[in-house]
N, C-alpha and C positions, 0 to 999 in steps of 0.2 A: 352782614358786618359793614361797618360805614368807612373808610378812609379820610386820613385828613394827612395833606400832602407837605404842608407846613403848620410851623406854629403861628398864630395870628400874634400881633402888638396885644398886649395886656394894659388896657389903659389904666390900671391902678397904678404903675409904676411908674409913668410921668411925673417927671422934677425929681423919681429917687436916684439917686447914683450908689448901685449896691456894692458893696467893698467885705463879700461872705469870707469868714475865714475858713481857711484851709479845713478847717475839721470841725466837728460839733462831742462832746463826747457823751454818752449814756447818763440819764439817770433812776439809777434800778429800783430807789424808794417808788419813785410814780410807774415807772415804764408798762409793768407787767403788770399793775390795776387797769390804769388808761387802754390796755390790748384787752384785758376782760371782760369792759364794758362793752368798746366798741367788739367785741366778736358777739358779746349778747346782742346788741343794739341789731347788727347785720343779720342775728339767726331768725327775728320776724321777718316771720311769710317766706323763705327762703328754702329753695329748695334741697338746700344741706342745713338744716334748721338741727339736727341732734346731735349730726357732728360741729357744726357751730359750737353749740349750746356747751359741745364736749372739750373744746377746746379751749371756752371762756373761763371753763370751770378750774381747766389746766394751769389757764396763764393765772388765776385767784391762786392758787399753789404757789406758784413762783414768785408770787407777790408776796403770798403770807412767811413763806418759811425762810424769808433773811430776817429775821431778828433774832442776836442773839448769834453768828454766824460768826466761825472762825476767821479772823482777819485774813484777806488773802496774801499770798505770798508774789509783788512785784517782782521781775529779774531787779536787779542791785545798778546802780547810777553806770559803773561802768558799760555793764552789758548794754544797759539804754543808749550810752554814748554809741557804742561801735553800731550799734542800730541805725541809728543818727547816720553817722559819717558813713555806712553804707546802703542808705538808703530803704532800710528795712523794716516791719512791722515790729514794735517792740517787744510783743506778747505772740508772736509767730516764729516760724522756723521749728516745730515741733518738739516747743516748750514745754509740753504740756506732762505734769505729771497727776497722779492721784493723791493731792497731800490730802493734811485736814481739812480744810475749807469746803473743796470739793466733795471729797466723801462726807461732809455733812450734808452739804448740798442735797446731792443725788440721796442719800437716805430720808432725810426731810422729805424732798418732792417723791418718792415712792410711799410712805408713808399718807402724806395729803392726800396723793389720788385718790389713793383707796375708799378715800369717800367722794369722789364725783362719779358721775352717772356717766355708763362710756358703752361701748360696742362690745360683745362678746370676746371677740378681735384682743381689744385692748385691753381686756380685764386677763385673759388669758398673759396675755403679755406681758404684764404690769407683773404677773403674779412670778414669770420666768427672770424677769429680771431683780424681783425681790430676794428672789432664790438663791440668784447667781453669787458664785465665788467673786474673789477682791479681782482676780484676772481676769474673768470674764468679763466684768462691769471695765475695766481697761478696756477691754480688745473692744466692746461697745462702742467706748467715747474715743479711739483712736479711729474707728468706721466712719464715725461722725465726721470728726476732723477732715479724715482726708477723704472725705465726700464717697467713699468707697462704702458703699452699703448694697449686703445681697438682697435682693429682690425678695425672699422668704420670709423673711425678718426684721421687713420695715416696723411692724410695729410697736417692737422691743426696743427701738431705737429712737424712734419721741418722744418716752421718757429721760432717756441719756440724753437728747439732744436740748432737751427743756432745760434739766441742769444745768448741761454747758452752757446753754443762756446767759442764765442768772451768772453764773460762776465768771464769764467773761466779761461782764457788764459790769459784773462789779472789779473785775482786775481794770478794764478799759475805764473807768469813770474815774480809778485812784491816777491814772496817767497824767502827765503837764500837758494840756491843750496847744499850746507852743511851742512844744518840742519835738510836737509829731512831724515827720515830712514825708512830702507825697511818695511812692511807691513802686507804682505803676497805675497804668487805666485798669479801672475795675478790679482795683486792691483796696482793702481795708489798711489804712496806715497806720492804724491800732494793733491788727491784731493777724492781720494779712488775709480774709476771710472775704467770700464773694456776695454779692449784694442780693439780698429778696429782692427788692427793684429800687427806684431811685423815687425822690420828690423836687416839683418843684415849691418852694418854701413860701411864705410870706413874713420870715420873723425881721423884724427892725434892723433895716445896714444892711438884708441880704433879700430882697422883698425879690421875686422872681427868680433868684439866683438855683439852681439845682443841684443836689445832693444825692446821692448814691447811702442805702442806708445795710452797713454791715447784718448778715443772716445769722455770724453768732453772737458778738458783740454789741451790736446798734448799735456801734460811732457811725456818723453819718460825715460823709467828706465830699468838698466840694467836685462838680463834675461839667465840664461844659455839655450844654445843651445843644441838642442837634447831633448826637456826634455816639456811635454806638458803644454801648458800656461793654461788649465781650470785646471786639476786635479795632476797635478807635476809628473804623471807619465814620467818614463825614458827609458820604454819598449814599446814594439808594435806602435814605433814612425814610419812612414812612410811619405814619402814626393811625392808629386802627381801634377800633373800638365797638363794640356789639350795638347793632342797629337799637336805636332809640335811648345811648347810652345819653348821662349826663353832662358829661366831657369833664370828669373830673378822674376818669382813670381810665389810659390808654395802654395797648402792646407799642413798643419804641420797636417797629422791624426795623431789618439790617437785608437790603440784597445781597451786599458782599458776603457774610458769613451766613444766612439764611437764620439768624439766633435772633431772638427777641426779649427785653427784660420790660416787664411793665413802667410806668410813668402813673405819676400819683400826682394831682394837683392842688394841694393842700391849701396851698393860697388861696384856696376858691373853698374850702371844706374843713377845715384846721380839724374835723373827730375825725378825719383818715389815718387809717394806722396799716404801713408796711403789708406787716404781717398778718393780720387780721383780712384785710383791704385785695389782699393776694389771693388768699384760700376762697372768701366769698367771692373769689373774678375768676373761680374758672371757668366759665362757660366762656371768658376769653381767649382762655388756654385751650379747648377743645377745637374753636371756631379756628385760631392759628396754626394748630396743629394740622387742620383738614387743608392747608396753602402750604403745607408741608415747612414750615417755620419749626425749629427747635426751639423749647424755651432754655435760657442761659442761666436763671439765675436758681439760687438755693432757697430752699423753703424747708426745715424738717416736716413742717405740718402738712406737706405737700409731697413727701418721698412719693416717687414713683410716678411722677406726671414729669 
């Protein structure tokens, strides 16, 4: 594994002066194609090539089955307000219920699976949670949520966590982009929800600028660079990445809390996707593990690393 101790100057950004706004927010028409592809694209030659192949098939589910989708249910302008005024995710605070939207959701994508090609594992799985009573599909998506999931049962729960996806993407996309406000570090201001890993960007007005990009939602929110996305530490920041990488996706370690969340350089790669980009990098997950680093951030397609 290679270290790199700083960030170098990016001579693209010369004469910009980037002015990113606070937040960027979802959109679930393209999101969950564009992660299809690119998981297809990453499963050539790859030595997780079937579960790639499994998960591209997943994110075409999540893409296909919003049409036609119960409008989702915003909280109402006040609840937004006191959000607002204290500083908190709009669609956070365990908001979360089972209306219609949702349970079409998760119905649709249990339904789709069932025709991709997956692991024993998952077909098993697929089949328990098809099964499952209106509470148990609850207790599922509240595991989700609060990141509490038993080690037995990961795999009953990336189907629940797919729906939650789409289901939060599309509550996050109906939000005012201007009425979000910051949170905390390493908070989704949308939806209060902790990052797959962060990017740095190249879109127009924010060319350099870094973003943290929400694990259920995808709003992605601005984030200083250099500066560790679990504990805001600014020191013993190191950037690391598997010998003879490209230098377009790094672990961001942290000495002070020994956590690491990946760095994605998209300004250099624009088909990099989060969550796709994560699952095909773990042989950097493994490499950081053995320096005894924690990874910090969420991945459902990743339970259990």
């Amino acid at each position: 594994m290679s270290k790199i101790d700083s960030l170098q100057p990016d001579p693209t950004v010369i004469g910009e002066v980037a002015e990113p706004p606070l937040a960027r927010l979802p959109d679930p028409a393209t999101l969950f194609n564009i992660r299809a592809e690119r998981l297809r694209e990453l499963s050539a030659q790859h030595q997780l090539a079937s579960f790639l192949l499994f998960l591209s098939g997943l994110s075409s589910c999540q893409h296909a089955l919003q049409d036609g989708l119960p409008d989702v249910d915003l909280p109402g302008e006040p609840e937004r307000q006191r959000a607002r005024d204290h500083a908190m995710p709009p669609l956070g605070g365990g908001r979360f219920t089972a209306d219609a939207a949702y349970d079409a959701t998760l119905e649709r994508l249990l339904t789709l699976a069932a025709g991709v090609d997956m692991p024993e594992a998952a077909r098993t799985a697929l089949a328990s949670v098809s099964a499952a009573d209106a509470a148990t599909r609850t207790a599922l998506a509240e595991a989700v949520l609060a990141n509490e999931i038993p080690v037995q049962d990961f795999a009953a729960h990336v189907f629940v966590a797919a729906a939650l996806q789409v289901h939060y993407a599309r509550l996050a996309s109906a939000l005012e982009m201007k009425k979000l406000v910051p949170v905390g570090d390493g908070v989704c201001p949308a939806c209060g929800g902790a990052p797959v890993a962060s990017m740095v960007v190249g879109w127009q007005g924010a060319h350099g600028a870094r973003f943290c990009v929400c694990s259920l939602c995808a709003t992605q929110w601005n984030y200083v660079r250099i500066k560790c996305t679990l504990c805001s530490s600014t020191e013993g920041i190191i950037y690391r990445e598997v010998e003879g990488g490209n230098g377009t996706l790094w672990g961001e370690t942290c000495d002070k809390c020994r956590g690491y969340v990946k760095i994605l350089h998209q300004h250099k790669n624009p088909a990099l996707d989060p969550v796709a980009d994560d699952v095909a990098s773990l042989a950097l997950d493994l490499l950081l593990r053995e320096d005894s680093y924690r990874r910090g951030s969420v991945n459902p397609f990743l339970l259990g690393y």
